[in-house]
C-alpha positions in Angstrom: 8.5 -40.4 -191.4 6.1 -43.3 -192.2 5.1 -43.6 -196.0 1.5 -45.5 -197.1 4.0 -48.2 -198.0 5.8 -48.7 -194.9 2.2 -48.8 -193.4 1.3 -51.4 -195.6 4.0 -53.4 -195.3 4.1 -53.5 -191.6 -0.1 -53.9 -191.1 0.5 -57.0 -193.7 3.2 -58.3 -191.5 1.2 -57.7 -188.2 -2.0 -59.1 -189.7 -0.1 -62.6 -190.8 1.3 -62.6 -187.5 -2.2 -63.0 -185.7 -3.5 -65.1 -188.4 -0.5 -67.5 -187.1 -1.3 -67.4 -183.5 -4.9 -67.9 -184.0 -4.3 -71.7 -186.5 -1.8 -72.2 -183.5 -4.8 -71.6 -180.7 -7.2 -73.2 -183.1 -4.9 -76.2 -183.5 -4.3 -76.8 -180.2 -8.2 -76.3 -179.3 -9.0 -78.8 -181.7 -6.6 -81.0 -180.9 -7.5 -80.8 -176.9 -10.9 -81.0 -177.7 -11.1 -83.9 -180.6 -13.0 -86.0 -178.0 -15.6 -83.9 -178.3 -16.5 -83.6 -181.8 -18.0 -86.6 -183.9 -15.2 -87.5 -186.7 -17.2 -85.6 -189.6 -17.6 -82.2 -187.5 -13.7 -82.8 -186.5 -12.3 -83.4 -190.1 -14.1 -80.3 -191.3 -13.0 -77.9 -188.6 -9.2 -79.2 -189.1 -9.2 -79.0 -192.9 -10.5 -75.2 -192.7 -7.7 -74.4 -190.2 -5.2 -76.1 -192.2 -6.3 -74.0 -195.1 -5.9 -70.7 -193.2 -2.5 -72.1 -192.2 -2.1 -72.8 -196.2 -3.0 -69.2 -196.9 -0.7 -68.2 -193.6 2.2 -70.0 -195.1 2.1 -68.5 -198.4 0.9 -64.8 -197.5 4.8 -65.2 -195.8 6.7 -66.5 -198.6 4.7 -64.3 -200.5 6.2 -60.9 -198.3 9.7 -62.4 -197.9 9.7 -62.5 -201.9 8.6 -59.4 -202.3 10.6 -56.5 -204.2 11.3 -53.5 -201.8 12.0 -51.2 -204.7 8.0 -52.0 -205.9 6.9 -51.1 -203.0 9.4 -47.7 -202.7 8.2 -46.9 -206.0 4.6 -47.3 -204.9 5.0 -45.6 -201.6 6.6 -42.8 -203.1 3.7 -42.4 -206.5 1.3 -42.3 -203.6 2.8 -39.7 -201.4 3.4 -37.4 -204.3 0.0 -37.5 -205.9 -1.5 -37.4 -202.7 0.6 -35.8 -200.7 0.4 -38.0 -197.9 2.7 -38.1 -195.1 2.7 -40.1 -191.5 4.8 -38.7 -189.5 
């Protein structure tokens, strides 16, 4: 039985995970393409993906520092004042 918490929990985790992959595709895309670009266009797209690789990095020190028993405590004030349950 899922709670809203475990849910949450695992859609943040998933969600980071693609964010990852895509400043890894967009990094490499930039990088193969830098030829391309004139140096102003260039700087701007790799200082935007570095900032979502920012965010990317501390979203997942964020969730490995985050208190399980919260988020119990959380799951569980939901379920019983809702009365929500995934099963």
């Amino acid at each position: 039985m899922l709670t809203i918490a475990d849910l949450w929990k695992q859609g943040k985790i998933i969600i980071n995970r693609i964010r990852f992959g895509l400043v890894l595709l967009f990094l490499l895309a930039m990088i193969g393409a830098k030829d391309e670009f004139q140096p102003k266009m260039f700087l701007i797209h790799m200082v935007g993906t570095c900032t979502m690789g920012f965010y990317c990095a501390v979203a997942y020190v964020l969730e490995k520092k985050t208190n399980p028993c919260m988020e119990r405590h959380i799951g569980n004030t939901l379920d019983h004042s809702h009365g929500l349950h995934f099963y």
